[in-house]
N, C-alpha and C positions, 0 to 999 in steps of 0.2 A: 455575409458574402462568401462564396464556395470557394475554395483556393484552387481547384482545379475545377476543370470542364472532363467529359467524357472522349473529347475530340482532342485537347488536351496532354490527357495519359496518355493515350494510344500514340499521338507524337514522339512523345519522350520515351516511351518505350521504345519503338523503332529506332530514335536518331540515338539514345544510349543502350543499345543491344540488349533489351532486359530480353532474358531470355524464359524465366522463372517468375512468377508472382506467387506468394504465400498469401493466402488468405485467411488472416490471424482472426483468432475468437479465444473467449476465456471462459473457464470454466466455473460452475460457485466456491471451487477450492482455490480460485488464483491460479491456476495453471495455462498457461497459454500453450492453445491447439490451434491445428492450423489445415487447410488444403490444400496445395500444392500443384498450379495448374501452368501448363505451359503458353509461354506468348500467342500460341494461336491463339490460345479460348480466352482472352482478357477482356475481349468484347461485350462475351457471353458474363462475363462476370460484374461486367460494367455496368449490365443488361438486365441483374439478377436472376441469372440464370442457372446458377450453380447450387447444385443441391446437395445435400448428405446426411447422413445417416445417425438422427441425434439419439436413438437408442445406446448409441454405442460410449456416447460421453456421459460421467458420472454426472447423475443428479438433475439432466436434463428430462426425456421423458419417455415413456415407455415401448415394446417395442413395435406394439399395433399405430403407436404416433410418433412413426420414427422420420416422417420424410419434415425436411427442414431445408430453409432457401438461406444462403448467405447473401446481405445485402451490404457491398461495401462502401463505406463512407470514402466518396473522394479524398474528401481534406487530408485524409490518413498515407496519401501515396506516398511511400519513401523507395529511394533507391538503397539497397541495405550493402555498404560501402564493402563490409569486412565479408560478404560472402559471394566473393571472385570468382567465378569456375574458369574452366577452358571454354568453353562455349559462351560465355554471355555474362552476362549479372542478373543480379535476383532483386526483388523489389516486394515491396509489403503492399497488403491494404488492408486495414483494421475492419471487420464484418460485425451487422447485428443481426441478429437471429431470426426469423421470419417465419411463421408457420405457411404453409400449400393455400389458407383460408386468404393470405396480405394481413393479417393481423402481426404483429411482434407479438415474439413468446416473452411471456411474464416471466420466466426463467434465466433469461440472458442477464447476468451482472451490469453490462451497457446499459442495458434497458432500464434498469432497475434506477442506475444514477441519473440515466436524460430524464426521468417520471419523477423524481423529484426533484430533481434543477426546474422542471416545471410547476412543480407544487413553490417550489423559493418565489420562481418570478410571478405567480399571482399576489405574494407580498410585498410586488413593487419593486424587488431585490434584480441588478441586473444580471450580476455575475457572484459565484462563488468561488474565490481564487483561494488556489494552495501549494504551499510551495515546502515541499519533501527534502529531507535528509536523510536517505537511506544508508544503514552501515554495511559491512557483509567483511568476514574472513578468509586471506589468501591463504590457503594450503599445500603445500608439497603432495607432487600425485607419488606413486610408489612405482616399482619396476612394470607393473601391470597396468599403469595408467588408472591407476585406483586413485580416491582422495586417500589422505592422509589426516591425521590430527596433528600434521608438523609445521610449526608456525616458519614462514618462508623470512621470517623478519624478529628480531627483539627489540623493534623500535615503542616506543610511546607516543603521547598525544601531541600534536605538530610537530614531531621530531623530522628534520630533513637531513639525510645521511642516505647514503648508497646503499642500505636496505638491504640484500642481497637481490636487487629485482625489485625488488617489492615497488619500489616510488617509479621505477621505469612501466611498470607493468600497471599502476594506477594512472599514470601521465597517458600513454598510450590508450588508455580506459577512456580520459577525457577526451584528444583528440579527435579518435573514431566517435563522439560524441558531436563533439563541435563537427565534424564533415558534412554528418548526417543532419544538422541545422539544429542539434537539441543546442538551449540556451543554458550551462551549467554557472551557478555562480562559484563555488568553490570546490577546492577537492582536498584530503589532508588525512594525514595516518591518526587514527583512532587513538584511545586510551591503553588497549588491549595489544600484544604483538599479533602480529599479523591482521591487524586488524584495520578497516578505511571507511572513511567516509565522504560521497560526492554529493555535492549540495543542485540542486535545482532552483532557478529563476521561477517565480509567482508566474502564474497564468491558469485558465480556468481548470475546471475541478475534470473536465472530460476530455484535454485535451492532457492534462498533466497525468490522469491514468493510464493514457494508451502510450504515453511516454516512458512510464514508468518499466509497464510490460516490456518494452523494447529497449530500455534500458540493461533491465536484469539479464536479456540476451545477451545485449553488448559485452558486459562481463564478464559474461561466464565463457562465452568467445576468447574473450582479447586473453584471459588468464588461460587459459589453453594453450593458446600460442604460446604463453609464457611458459608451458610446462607447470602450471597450476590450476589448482580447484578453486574457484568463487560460492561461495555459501553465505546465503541468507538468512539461514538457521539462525534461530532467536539467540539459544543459546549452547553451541557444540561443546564448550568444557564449563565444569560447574567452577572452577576457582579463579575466573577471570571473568570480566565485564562481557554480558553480550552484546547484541546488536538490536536495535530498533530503528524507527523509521520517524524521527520528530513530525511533525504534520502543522505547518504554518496555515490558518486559516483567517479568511478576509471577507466581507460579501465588500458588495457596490450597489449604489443607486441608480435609476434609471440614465441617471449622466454620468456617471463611473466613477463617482467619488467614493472613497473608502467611508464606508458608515461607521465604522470602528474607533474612528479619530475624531478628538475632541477637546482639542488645546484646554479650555474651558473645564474640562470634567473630573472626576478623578482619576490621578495618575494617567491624564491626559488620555482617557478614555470616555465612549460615547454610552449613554444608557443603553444603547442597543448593544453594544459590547460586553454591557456588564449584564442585560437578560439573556446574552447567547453564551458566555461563560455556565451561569447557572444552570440552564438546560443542559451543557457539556454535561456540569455535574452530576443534575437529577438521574441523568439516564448514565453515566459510564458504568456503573455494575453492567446493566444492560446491553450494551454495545462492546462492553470486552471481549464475550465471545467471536465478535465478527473484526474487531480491530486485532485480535492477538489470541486467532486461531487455533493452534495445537496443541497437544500437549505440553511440548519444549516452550511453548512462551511463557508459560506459570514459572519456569526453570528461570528463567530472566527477571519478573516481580518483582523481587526479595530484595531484602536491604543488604545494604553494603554496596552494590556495587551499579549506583546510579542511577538505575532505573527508577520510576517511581511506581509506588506501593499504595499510595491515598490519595484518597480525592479530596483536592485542594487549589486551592492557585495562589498566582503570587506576580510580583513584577522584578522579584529578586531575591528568587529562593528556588534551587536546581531539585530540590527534597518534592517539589509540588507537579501534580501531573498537569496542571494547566500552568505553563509560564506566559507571560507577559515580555517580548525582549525590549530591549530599550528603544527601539528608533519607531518615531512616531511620523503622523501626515500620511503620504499612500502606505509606508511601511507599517500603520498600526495593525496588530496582529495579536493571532493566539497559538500559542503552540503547544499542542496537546503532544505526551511526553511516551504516552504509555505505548503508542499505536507501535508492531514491528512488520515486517515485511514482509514475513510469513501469509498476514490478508491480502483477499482480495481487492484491489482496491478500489474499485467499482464500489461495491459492497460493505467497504469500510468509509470511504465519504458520504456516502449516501446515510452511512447509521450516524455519522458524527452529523452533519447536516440536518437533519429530522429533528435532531436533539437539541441544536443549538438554535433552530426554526422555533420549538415548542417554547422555550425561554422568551423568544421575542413576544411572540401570538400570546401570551399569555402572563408578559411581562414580569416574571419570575424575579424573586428576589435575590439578590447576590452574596452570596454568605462574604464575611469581611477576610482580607487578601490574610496569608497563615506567614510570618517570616520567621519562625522558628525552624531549626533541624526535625523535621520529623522521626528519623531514623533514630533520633535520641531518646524522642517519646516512647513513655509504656501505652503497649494498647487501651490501657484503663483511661493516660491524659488525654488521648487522640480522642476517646470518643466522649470525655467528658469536654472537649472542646467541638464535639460535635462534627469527628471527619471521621467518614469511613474508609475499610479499606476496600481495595481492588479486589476481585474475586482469586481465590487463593490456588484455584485450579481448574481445568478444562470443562469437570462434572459442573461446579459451585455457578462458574460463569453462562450453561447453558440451562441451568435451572433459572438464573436471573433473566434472559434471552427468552423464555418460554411465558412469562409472565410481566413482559413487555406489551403496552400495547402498541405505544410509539415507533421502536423497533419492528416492532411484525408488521405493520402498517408502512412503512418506510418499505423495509424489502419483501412483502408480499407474500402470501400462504404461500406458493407453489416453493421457493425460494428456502421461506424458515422451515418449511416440513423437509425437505430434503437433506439443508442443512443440517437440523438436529439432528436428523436419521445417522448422516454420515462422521458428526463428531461425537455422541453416543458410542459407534461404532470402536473408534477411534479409543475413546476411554476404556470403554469394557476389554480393549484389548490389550492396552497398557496394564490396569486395573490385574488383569491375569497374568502377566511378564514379571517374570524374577529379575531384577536389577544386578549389578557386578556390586553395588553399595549395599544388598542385603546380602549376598554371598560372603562378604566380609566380615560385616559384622555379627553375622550370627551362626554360619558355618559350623566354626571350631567351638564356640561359645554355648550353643545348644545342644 
């Protein structure tokens, strides 16, 4: 059922002065674009009438097939609290991409995840719920209003103290959250200084991405006001913890029961939990490239400092990329460990989903739960216990991505060929960059 009408908006537009509507869309890098149309033409937009110019955005499509219709999803209307002008307020609607033929372009990340939320529900599956804990670091801007690498806080993990800012400027983060109706379950200072984490309420997999996106806004906003930079970057310094984005997943049955739970099972799990676990596994080489994107996410991988490195699970071991958390009944869940925030996340539910589908349809066997430290193992124990590890860099992960058939099937030729093109790119250009860590060390010494 639509949560708005077309007769609706235009109400509430009126009786709360929107004076602005952004017409949000994303890109296959994660990037939120948008259009920018004044309250006269929201009709027209209502209407799908608004058109532009998709040549111009990466990876969409070229410039003989450049004309593209934005069609915005009702349910998406938000009034966006934190940008006030003098004249009016401003207001969002989340758009999927539409070619001049009425067809959706195969290229739109939307698109990509509503086509296989519909491939889940021909499995009888009602919903596919996920509920995100994204991290991100407060920075000090500089006299230029530049970011900084200067940590605005030396607190630790739930440390509550006066921060310099920091927890006024994270509290603020939440509120302007809650205004706008996002449902957040917690919020709390990270491992790393300067560093937070705000948790998000379970709900479905397409409503929780277009939150996400307008999350990372909220952010990078409210830390502004604050006189700082918000950064999602995987990993901006190598000698402390980065940031990732845990990713709690759930399906439901056609009556919304969590199929995951299973008093009965092991470790109070359902066989379908434990074939959607093993799919995770079969395919996370595969799906690395699209869960943890760039370069700087391989920078995060590595031991030591929490992230996880192998593919494994567990119901009580932080060393494992799939954990298990304790609370069972609607809460039974999987939370996959590796994913950062860096992805698309369109694009990255869709690759975990595919994968954890193929587990079921195929009822895939579950390797037994790992509660050793991995970090402690030699790579010789780890594969003599038969766990791999995560792809060790941006090249390694999209060589496993290109010899995917599940993944390329999930997000579709037009999608994976642009993709590859753009993080190839990506590589070869790192690949040719002299680091300040080879400068040092080999400088004076060669």
């Amino acid at each position: 059922m639509a949560k708005y009408t077309k007769e609706e908006i235009l109400k509430i537009a009126t009786e709360e002065n929107v004076k602005y509507i952004r017409l949000m869309f994303t890109d296959i890098h994660g990037v939120i674009k948008n259009v920018e149309i004044p309250s006269r033409t929201l009709e027209d937009a209502l209407d799908n009438k608004i058109m532009f110019d998709g040549s111009s955005i990466d990876g969409f499509v070229r410039i003989q097939e450049a004309d593209m219709y934005l069609r915005p999803d009702y349910n998406t209307w938000l009034i966006l609290s934190w940008e006030q002008t003098t004249y009016g307020k401003v207001a969002r609607l989340v758009c999927d991409i539409y070619l001049p033929s009425g067809e959706p372009f195969v290229g739109d990340p939307r698109y990509v995840l509503k086509r296989n939320l519909k491939e889940m529900s021909k499995l009888g599956f009602k919903s596919f719920n996920i509920g995100v804990e994204p991290e991100f670091f407060l920075f000090k801007l500089d006299g230029n209003g530049e970011p900084t690498l200067e940590f605005n806080d030396n607190g630790g993990y739930f440390d509550l103290a006066p921060l310099d800012g920091a927890e006024d400027c994270r509290r603020d983060i939440v509120l302007e959250l809650e205004k706008i109706g996002f449902n957040m379950e917690a919020s709390h200072h990270e491992v790393a200084p300067g560093q937070h984490e705000i948790n998000f309420m379970f709900e479905n997999a397409l409503d929780a991405c277009d939150n996400l996106q307008t999350f990372k806004l909220v952010v990078k906003n409210i830390a502004i006001r604050h006189g700082l930079h918000a950064t999602f970057m995987p990993k901006p310094i190598a000698t402390i913890n980065g940031s990732g984005m845990h990713t709690n997943c759930s399906l439901t049955d056609s009556k919304g029961n969590n199929v995951f739970d299973d008093p009965s099972g092991e470790i109070g799990l359902s066989k379908v939990a434990l074939y959607w676990i093993a799919g995770i596994m079969k395919n996370a080489r595969a799906f690395t490239a699209i869960t943890n994107p760039t370069v700087n996410s391989y920078k995060r991988l590595v031991p030591g400092y929490e992230a996880p490195c192998y593919i494994s699970w567990s119901d009580a071991n932080r060393s494992s990329m799939i954990r298990i958390p304790a609370k069972r009944g609607k809460g039974t869940r999987t939370e996959i460990r590796s994913v950062d925030s860096s992805a698309n996340p369109y694009l990255a539910m869709s690759a975990i989903l595919a994968s954890g589908l193929e587990g079921i349809e195929k009822k895939m066997k579950c390797s037994e739960p790992v509660y050793l430290n991995l970090y402690e193992l030699s790579r010789k124990d780890r594969e003599a216990m038969g766990i791999e590890n995560l792809p060790e860099n941006l090249k390694d992960a999209i060589k496993e991505l290109k010899n995917s058939t599940v993944i390329k099937k999930a997000l579709g030729e037009h999608v994976i060929e642009k993709f590859v093109m753009a993080k190839q790119k990506d590589w070869n250009e790192f690949r040719k960059s002299v680091s300040e860590w080879e400068i040092k060390k080999y400088l004076k010494l060669i």
